[in-house]
Structure formats: C-alpha cells, structure tokens
VONUKE-688682 format. One line per 4 residues: number of its first residue (from 0); their letters; for each residue x, y, z of N, C-alpha, C. Coordinates in steps of 0.05 Angstrom, whole numbers, plus 5000, padded with zeros to 4 digits. Layout:
BEGIN
NUM	A	X:Y:Z:X:Y:Z:X:Y:Z | ...
END
This chain:
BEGIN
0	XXXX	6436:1970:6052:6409:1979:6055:6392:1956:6065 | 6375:1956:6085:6361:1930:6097:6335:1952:6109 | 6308:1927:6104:6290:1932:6116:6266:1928:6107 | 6244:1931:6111:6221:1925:6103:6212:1942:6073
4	XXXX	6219:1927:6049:6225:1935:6032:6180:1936:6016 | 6171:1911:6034:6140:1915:6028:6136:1906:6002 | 6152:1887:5987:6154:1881:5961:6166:1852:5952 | 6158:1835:5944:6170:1817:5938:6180:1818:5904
8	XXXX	6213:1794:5909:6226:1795:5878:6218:1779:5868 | 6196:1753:5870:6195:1725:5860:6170:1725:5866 | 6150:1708:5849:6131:1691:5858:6134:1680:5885 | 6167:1662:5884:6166:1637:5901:6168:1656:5928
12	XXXX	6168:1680:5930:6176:1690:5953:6149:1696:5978 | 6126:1687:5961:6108:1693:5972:6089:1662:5969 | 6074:1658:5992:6060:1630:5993:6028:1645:6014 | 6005:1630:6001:5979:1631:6016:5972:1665:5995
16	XXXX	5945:1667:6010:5929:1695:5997:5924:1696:5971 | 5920:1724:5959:5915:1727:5937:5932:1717:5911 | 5934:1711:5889:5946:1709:5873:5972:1736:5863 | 5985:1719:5857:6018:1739:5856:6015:1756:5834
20	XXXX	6020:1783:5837:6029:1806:5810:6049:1802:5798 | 6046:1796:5784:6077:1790:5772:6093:1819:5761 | 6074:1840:5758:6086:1864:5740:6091:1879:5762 | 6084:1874:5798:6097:1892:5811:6124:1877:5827
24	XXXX	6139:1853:5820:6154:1834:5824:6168:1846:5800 | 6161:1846:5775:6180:1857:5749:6188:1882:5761 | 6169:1907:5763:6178:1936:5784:6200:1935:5803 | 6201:1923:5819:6219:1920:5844:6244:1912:5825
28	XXXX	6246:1895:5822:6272:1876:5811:6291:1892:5785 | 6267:1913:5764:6283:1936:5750:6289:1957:5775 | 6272:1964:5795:6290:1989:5812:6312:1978:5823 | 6318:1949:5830:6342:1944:5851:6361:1946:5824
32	XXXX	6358:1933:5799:6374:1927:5779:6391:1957:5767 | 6368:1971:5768:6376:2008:5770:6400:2022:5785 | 6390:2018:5812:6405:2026:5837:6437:1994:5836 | 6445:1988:5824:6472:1968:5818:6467:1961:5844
36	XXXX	6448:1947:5855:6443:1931:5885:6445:1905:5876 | 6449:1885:5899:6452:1857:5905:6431:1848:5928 | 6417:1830:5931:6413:1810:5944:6427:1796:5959 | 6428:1807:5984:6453:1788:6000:6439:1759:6013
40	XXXX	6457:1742:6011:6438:1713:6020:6436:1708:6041 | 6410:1698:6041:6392:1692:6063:6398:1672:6083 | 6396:1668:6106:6400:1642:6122:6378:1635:6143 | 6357:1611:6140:6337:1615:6160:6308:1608:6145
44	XXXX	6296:1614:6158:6268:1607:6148:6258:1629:6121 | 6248:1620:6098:6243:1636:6075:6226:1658:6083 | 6212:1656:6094:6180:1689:6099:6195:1705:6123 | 6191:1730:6120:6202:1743:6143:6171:1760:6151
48	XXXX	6148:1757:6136:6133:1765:6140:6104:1747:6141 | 6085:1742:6163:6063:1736:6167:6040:1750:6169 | 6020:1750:6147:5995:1767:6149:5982:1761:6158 | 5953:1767:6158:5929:1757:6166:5909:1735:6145
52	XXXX	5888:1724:6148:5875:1708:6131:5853:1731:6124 | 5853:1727:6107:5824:1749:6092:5815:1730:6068 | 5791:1738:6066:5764:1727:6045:5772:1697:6052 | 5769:1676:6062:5778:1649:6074:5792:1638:6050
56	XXXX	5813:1651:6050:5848:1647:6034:5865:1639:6053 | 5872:1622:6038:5896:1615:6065:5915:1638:6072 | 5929:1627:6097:5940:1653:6104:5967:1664:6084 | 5979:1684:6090:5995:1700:6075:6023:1693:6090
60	XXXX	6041:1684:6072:6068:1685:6079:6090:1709:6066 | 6099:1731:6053:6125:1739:6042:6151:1740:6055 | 6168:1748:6032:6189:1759:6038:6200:1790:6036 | 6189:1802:6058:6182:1829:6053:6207:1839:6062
64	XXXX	6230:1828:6086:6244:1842:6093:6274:1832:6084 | 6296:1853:6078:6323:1843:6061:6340:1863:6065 | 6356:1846:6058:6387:1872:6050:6393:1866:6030 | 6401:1890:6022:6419:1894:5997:6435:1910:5992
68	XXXX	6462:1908:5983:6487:1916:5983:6505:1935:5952 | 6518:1940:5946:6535:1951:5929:6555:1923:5913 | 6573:1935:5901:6579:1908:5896:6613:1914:5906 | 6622:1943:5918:6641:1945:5936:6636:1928:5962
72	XXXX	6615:1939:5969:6606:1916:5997:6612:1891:6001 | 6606:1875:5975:6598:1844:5972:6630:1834:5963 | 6643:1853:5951:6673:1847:5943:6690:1851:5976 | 6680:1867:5994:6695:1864:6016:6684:1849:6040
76	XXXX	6669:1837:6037:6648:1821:6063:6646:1802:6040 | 6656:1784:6033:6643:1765:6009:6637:1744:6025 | 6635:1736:6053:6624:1713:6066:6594:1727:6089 | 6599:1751:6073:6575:1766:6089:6549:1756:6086
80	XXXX	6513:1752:6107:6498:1741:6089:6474:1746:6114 | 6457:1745:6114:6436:1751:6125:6425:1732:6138 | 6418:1728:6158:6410:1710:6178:6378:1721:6193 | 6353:1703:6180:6331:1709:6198:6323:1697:6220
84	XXXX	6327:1716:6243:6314:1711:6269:6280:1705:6272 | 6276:1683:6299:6252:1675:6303:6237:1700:6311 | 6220:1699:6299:6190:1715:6309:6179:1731:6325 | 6187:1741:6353:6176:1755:6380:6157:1776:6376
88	XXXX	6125:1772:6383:6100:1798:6385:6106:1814:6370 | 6111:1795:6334:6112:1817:6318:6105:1804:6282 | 6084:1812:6267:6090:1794:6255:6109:1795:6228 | 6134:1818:6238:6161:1806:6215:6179:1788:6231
92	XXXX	6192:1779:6222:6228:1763:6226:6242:1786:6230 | 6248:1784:6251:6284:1809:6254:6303:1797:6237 | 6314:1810:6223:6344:1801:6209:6357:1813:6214 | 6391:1800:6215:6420:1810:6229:6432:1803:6203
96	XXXX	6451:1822:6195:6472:1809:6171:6498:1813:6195 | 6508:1783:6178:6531:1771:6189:6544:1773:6173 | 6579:1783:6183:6608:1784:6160:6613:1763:6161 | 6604:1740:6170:6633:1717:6155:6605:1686:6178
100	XXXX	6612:1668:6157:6588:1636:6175:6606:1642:6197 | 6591:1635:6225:6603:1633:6244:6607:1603:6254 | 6591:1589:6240:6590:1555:6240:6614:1544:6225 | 6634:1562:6201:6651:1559:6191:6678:1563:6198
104	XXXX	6680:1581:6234:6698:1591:6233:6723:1580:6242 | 6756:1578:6231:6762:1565:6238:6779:1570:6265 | 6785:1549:6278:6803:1554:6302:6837:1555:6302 | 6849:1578:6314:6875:1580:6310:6893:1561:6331
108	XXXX	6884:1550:6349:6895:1532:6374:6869:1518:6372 | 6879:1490:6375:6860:1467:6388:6853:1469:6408 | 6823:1455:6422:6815:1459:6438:6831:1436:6469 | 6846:1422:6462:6866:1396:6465:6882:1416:6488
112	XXXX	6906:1438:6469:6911:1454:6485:6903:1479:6494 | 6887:1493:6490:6873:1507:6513:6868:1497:6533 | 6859:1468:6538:6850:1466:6557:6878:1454:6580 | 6902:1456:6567:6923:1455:6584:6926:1473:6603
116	XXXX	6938:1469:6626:6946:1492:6650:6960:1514:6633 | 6967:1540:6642:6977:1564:6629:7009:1548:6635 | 7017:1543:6651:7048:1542:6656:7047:1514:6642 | 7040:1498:6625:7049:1477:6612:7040:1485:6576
120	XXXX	7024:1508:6582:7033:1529:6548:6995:1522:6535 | 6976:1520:6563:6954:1518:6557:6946:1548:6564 | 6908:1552:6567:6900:1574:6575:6884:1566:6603 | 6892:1539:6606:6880:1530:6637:6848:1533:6641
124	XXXX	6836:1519:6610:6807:1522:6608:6797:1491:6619 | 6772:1488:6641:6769:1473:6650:6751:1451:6626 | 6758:1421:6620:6742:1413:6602:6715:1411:6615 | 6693:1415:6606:6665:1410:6621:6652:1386:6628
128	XXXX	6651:1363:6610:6651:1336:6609:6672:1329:6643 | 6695:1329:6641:6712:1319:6668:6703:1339:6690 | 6698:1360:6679:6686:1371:6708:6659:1373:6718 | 6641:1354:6709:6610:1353:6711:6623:1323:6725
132	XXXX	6632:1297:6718:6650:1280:6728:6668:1290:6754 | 6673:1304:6758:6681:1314:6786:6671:1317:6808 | 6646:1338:6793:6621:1338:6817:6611:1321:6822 | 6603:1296:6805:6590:1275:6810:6604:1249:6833
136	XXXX	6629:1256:6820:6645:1240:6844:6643:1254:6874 | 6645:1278:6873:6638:1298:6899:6614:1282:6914 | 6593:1274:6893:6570:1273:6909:6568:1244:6920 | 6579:1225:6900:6591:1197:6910:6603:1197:6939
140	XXXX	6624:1217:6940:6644:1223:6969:6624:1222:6990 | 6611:1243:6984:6591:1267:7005:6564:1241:7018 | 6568:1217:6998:6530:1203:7000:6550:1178:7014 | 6577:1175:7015:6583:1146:7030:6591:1157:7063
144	XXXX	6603:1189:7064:6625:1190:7084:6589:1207:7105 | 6581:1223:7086:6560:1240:7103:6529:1222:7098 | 6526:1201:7107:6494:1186:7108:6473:1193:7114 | 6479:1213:7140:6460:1230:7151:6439:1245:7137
148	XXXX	6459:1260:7121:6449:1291:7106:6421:1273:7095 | 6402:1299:7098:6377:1288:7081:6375:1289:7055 | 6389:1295:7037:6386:1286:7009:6408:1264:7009 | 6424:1257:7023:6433:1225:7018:6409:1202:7026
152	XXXX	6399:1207:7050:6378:1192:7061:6359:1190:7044 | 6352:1210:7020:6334:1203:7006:6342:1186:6983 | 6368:1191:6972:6380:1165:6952:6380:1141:6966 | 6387:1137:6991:6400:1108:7005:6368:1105:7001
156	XXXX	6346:1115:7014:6318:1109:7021:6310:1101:6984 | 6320:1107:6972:6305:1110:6941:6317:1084:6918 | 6347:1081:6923:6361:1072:6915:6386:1052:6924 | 6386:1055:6950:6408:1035:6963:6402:1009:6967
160	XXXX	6412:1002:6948:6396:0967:6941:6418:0952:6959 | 6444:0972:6973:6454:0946:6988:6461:0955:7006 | 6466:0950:7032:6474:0959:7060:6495:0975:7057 | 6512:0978:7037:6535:0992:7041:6544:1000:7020
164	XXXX	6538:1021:7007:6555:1033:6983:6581:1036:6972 | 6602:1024:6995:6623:1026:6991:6632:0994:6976 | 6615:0975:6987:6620:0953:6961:6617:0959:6933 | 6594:0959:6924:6584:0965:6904:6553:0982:6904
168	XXXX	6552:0985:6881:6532:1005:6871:6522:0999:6840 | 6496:1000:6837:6481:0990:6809:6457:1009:6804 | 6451:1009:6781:6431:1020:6776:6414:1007:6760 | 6383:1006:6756:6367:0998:6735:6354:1018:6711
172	XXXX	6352:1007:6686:6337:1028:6669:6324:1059:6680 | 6304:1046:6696:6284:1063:6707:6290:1083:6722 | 6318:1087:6728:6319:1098:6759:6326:1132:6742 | 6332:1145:6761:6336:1170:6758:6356:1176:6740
176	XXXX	6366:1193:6725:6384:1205:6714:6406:1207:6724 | 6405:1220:6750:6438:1228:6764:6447:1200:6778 | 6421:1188:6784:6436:1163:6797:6453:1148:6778 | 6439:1133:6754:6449:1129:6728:6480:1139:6726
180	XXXX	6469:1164:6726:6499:1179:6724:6530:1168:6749 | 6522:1170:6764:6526:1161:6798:6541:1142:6789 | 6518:1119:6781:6533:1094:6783:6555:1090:6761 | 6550:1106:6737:6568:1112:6715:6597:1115:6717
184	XXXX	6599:1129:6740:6629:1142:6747:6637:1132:6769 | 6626:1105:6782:6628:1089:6805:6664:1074:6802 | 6665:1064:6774:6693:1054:6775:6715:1067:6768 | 6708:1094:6771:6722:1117:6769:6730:1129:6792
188	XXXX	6708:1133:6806:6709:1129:6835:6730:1115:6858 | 6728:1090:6849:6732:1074:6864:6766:1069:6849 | 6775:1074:6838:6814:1073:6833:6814:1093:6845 | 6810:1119:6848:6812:1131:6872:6810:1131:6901
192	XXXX	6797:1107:6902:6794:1103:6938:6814:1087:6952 | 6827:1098:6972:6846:1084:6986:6828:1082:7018 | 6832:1053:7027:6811:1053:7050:6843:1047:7078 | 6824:1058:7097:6840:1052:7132:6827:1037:7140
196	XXXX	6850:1013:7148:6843:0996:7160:6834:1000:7188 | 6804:0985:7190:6792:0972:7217:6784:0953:7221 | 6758:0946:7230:6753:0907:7235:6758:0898:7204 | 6767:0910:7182:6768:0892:7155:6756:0874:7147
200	XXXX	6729:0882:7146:6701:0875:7144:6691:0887:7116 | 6705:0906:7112:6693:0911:7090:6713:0924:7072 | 6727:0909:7073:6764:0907:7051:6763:0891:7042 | 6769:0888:7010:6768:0878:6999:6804:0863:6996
204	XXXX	6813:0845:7005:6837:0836:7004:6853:0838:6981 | 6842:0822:6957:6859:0827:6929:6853:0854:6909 | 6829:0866:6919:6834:0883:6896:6824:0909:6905 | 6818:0927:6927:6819:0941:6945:6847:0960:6952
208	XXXX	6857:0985:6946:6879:1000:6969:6870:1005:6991 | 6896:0981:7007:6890:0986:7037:6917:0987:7050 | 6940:0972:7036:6966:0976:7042:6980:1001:7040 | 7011:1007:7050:7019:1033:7050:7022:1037:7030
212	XXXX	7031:1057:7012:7033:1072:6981:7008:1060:6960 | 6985:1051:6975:6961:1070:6959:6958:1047:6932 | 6969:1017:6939:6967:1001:6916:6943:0974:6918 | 6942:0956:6905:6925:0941:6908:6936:0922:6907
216	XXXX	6933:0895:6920:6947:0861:6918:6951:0850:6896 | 6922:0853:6875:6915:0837:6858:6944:0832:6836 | 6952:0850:6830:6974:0847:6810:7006:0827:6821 | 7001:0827:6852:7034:0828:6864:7032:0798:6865
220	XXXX	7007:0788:6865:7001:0742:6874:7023:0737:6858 | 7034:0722:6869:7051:0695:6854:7034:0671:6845 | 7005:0669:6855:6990:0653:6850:6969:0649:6826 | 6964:0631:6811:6950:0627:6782:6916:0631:6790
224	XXXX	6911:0626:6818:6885:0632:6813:6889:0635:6852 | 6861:0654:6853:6862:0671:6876:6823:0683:6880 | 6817:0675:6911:6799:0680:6910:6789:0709:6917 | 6773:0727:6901:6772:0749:6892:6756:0772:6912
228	XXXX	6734:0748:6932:6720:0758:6938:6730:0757:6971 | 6759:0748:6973:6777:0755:7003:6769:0776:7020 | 6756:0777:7043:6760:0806:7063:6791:0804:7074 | 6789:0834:7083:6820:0824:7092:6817:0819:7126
232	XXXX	6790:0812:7134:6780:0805:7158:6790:0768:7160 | 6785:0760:7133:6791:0732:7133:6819:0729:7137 | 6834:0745:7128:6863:0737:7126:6876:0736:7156 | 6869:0735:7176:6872:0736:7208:6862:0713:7227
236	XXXX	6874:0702:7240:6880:0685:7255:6855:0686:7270 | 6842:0659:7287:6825:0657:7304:6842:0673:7328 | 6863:0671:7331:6885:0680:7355:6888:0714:7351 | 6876:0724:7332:6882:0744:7323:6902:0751:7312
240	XXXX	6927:0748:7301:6947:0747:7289:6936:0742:7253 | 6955:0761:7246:6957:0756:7220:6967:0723:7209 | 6957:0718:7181:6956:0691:7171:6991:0691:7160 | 6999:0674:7171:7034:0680:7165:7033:0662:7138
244	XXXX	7036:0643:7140:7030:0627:7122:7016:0628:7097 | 6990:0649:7098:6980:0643:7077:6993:0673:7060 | 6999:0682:7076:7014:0719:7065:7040:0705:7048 | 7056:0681:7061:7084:0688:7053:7077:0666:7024
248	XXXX	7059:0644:7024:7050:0637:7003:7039:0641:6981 | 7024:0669:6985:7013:0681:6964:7023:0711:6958 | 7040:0718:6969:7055:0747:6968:7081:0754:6959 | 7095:0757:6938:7132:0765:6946:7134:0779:6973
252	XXXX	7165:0770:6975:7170:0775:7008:7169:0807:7020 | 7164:0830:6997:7170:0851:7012:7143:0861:7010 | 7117:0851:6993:7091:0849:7002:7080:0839:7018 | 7092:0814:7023:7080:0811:7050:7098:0823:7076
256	XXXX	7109:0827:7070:7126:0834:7095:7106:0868:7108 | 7100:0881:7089:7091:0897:7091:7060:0898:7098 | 7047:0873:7100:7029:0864:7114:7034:0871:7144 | 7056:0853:7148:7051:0834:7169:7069:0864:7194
260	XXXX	7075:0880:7182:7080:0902:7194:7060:0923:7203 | 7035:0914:7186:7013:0926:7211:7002:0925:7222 | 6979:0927:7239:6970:0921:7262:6952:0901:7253 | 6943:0873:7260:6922:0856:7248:6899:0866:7255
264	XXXX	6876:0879:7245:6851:0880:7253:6839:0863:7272 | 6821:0884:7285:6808:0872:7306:6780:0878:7302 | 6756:0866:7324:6728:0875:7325:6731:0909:7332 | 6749:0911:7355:6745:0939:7368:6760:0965:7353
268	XXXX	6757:0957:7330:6779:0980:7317:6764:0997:7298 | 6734:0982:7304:6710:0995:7291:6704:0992:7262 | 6689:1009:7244:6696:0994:7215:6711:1006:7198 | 6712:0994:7175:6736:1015:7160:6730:1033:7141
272	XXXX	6745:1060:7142:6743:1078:7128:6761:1084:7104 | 6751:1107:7082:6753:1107:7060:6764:1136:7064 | 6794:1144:7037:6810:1160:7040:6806:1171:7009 | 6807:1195:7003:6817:1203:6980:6845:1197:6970
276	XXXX	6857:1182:6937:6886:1177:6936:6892:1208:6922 | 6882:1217:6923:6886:1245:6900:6896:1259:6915 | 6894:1266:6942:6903:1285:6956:6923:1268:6968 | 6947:1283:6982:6961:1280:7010:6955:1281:7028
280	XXXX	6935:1293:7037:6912:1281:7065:6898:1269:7064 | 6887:1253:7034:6867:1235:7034:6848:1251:7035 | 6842:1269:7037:6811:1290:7040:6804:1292:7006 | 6779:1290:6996:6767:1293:6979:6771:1325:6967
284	XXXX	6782:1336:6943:6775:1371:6927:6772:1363:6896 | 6748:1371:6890:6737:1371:6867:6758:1376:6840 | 6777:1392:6853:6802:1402:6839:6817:1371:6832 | 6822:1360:6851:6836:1338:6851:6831:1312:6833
288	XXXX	6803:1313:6835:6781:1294:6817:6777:1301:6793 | 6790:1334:6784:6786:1338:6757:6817:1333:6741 | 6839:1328:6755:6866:1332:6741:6866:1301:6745 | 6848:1275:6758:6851:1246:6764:6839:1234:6731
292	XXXX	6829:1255:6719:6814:1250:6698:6829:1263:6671 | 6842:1289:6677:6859:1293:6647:6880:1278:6640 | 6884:1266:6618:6917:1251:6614:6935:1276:6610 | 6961:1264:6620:6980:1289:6632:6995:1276:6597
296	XXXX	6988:1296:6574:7003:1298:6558:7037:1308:6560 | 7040:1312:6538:7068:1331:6538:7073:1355:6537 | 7079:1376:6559:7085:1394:6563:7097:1408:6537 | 7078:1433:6528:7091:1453:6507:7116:1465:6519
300	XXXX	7142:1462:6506:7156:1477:6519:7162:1512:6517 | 7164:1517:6533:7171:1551:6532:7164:1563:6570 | 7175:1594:6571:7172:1604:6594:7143:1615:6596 | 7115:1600:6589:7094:1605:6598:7085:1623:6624
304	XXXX	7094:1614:6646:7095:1632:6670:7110:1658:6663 | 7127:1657:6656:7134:1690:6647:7104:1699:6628 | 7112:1689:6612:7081:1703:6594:7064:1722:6606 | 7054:1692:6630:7028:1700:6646:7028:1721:6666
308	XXXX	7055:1720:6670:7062:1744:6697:7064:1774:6693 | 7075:1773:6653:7078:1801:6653:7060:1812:6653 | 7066:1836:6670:7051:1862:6674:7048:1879:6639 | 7023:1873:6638:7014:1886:6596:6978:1874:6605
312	XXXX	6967:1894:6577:6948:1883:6579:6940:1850:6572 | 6926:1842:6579:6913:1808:6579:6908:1800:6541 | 6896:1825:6526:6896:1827:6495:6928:1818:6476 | 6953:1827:6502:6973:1826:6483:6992:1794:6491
316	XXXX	6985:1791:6523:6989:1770:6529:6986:1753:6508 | 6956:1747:6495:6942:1730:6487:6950:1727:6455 | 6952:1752:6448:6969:1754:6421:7001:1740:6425 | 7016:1741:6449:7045:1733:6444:7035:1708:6449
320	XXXX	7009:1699:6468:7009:1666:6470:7001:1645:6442 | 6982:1657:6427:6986:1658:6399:7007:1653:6378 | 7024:1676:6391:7051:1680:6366:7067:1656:6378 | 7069:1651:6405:7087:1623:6406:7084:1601:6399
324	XXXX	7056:1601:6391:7042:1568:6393:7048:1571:6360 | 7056:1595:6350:7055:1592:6313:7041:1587:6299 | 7015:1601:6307:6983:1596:6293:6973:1624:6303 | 6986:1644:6283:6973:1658:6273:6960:1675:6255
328	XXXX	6944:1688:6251:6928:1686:6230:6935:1703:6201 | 6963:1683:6189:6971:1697:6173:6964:1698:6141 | 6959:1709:6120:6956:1713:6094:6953:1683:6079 | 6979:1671:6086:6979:1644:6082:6963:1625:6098
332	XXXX	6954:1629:6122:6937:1605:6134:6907:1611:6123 | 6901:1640:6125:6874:1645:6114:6878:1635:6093 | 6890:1640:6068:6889:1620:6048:6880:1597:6043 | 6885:1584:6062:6894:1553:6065:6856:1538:6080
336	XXXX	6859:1562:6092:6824:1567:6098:6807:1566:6089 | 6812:1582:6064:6789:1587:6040:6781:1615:6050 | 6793:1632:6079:6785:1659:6080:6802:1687:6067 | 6808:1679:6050:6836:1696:6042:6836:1699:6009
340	XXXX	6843:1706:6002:6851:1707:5971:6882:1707:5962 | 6895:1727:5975:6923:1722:5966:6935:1723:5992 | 6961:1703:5985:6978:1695:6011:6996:1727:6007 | 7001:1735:5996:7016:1766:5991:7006:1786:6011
344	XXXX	7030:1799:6023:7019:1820:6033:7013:1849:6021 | 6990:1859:6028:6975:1879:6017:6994:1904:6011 | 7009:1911:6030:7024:1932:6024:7060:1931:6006 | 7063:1903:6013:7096:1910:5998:7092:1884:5979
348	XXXX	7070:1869:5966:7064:1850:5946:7087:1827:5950 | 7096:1820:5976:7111:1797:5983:7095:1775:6000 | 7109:1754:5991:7097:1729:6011:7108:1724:6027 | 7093:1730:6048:7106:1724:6077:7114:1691:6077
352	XXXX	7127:1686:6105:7143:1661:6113:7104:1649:6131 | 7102:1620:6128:7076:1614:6136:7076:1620:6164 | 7095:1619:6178:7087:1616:6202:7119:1644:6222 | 7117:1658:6227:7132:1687:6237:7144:1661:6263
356	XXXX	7165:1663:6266:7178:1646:6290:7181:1666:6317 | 7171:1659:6343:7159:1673:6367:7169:1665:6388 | 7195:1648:6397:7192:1633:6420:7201:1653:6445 | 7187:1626:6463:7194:1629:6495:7213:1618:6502
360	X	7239:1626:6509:7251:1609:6527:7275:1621:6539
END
C-alpha cells in the first residue's frame, strides 16, 4: 500500500508550521498497528512533502507520502525499501519502492573479463577510459598529418609553442582541457610512431623508429654514453654517404649493417614522415589504438566462437556464457552474498555442489 497517506507517524516527521498533534500521530500509528502493516524503509531526503508558509511560520516540511507492507511482503522482498525521488512542479516527492540496494548489487563476472574479446571467453565490451585515449590519439594523428584543417590551425594558432609537433609537445596549467589531455597521451602516442625516412631532419637517431621492423637504436649501443639529441641527418657524410665508421662503432654488426642498407638521406627526398606501428600499412584506426592500450592477458580457455555462433536466442547464449565462466547464481553464492538464506534447494532440501561444472571444449 503506498501513497499520500496525509498523516504523519512522529513528531520528527514533520519540521516548520504549526505545532505537532501528537493524538493524531497516536491515531495513525494504532490504524497501521491494526491493519498488521509495516513501514518499509526509506532512502533519500526525509519530507516528501512541502507546504506553504502561513501566519509568518516557517515553512512546512512532512512526511506525508509511504509504503507500507504485510509482513508476507517484507519476509519475501526483505532488501525491499523505498527510495524518494527529487521534486518536479509538484509539491510531493515521487517515491519508487525498490526489491533489493541496487548500489549493493553484486557482480557474477568481473568487469576485467567482460571486457575481453568474445572469442578469448570475454563479452568484447569496449573499456571507456582506453577508448576516450583512442580518440584522443586520433586527434594527435589527424593535427600532425592534416595541418590544414581549420580546427588544427586553431590549436597550432592557440597552442603550438614549437614549429613542429612531431618533436615534442607541452602543455601549461592554463591551457585548455583537451589539450592537457593531448599532451597527456603524447608518450603514448609516440611508441606508436614509426617515421619514413627523408632529409632526416627531423629523426631522431637514438631513440626514434625509423629502421626496418619498427624498433628504436637506443637499446642496441654498445656504447656507455651516447648523444641523445642525434638527427639521423647528422649521421651522413659531407659526401653524402652514410657515416661508416661511426655506425660500425656504435652499433652491433647486424644493426648497423641494416643502416647502411638504406638509402642515406638527402635534401631532395623532402621531409620525413610519420607511420602508424599498429597497423600493417602504417595507416592510423582507432580500433588499432584501442587494443595498443589493453594488456593481452590470458586467454579463458574454451570454444567461445562456437558459443557466439550458435543459432539460439542471445538470453541463452548469455546464460551458457555464464555457466562456463562458473559464476552462477547459485543458493550457495547468494549465500555467501548475504542475498540468500539457505544454500539448500527449495524443492528437494539438498545442497547443491557450489559451482554446476559447464565447459566448452
């Protein structure tokens, strides 16, 4: 039974206006006590009702509106409880009764694996955090390769504190949010960049991918100290020829060798460009930028792709994807929950096994 009952059970239930009756608060509280009713508990702001000010009394707060239950009700919803909604062009509280906290509820799969691909025994849920990080790298891509576009021109015009974004990138306190952001995910960015060689002007020699298979120098030196801030413009001959000498000195032989097998940069080879390593064409997909960011845990084993393929509804799928993972919601886990009372099952007064064995394979 719920609703504007027009009566309060308590003093405390009422605040502002006239002084409280206490003998029509005693009235109410013998009819509910009559009728074997309950009080189901409240969640939310105490007044569900706002009056007007009269005779200059402060204004009027109660608790006029409620539910109240049986005590079959409250024995089978025992996490059941009343929740008051904010206010809208009206002056009661809407109230909703809720079966069970929904702030309490617990989860039968981690959120860890859901967010695994379906064929590695996930539900292939995209994390939101790495994929807000995706886009942002998108826009990193889109503001070095496309300069033109007029909302890059207005960051470079706003923010490009250096001739070339593909060195580096900074931000100060003050600046914008997304730039902030921008520069946030810059060295995230940038282990992803593999650059093509041209005049090597703006290659970074030791710690830059510019060699074949997508690696960087810095790790391969045989040397204790190495200067950091190398173009790989310097590493070339007045004659134009690569530096033989200083490659086979500072390189093992099949690193450098693999130098000296490409073409030495020139002025006319124009400047150098920047490749996506995520892809096989080096082309930038958002897709690509979001799996550069998940750690490739360990694969659940089972025939997931069968799962996903059979022809059934998507409800039972989801139930056998459930029953494999072995978290389901049995007598004993509710238990273990605090949502349950007995691990026994209701109809043959036995205890089930905790967990029903389900596999794929």
């Amino acid at each position: 039974m719920l609703g504007d009952f027009n009566e309060i059970a308590h003093p405390k239930e009422k605040k502002g206006g006239a002084p409280n009756d206490a003998r029509k608060c005693h009235l109410f509280n013998n009819w509910i006590n009559d009728c074997n009713l309950l009080n189901v508990t409240t969640s939310g702001t105490q007044f569900t009702w706002r009056g007007p000010k009269w005779n200059r009394r402060d204004k009027v707060f109660k608790k006029l509106d409620r539910i109240l239950c049986n005590v079959d009700w409250r024995l089978k919803y025992q996490e059941g409880f009343v929740k008051v909604l904010p206010r809208v062009q009206s002056d009661h509280h809407p109230i909703i009764v809720l079966l069970q906290d929904q702030s309490r509820r617990s989860h039968m799969v981690g959120w860890d694996v859901c967010c695994l691909p379906k064929n590695e025994g996930g539900l292939g849920i995209k994390r939101p955090h790495h994929m807000n990080n995706a886009f942002l790298v998108k826009m990193l891509w889109n503001l070095i390769n496309n300069p033109d576009d007029l909302w890059c021109k207005v960051l470079y015009g706003k923010y490009g504190r250096n001739d070339d974004l593909r060195v580096t990138i900074y931000s100060q306190p003050y600046d914008s949010p997304l730039w902030i952001a921008l520069t946030g995910i810059w060295d995230q960015f940038q282990q992803n960049i593999v650059w093509q060689l041209g005049d090597g002007n703006n290659i970074n020699f030791w710690l830059d991918k510019w060699i074949p298979g997508g690696n960087s120098l810095f790790s391969t030196t045989n040397q204790s100290f190495i200067d950091t801030t190398l173009s790989v413009r310097e590493v070339v001959t007045p004659s134009g020829e690569w530096d033989y000498d200083f490659l086979i000195s500072n390189l093992p032989s099949n690193f450098a060798l693999q130098v000296l097998a490409l073409p030495a940069p020139t002025v006319t080879d124009g400047q150098d460009s920047i490749g996506w390593g995520g892809t096989s064409t080096r082309n930038f997909t958002v897709q690509s930028a979001y799996v550069s960011q998940s750690a490739r845990g360990q694969t659940i084993e089972g025939d997931w792709n069968g799962l996903w393929s059979w022809k059934g509804p998507y409800r039972i799928q989801t139930f056998m994807w459930i029953a494999a993972h072995e978290h389901m919601l049995t007598n004993n886990r509710r238990r273990k929950w605090g949502v349950g009372i007995s691990p026994t099952c209701s109809e043959c007064n036995v205890t089930a096994p905790k967990q029903p064995k389900f596999g794929l394979g």
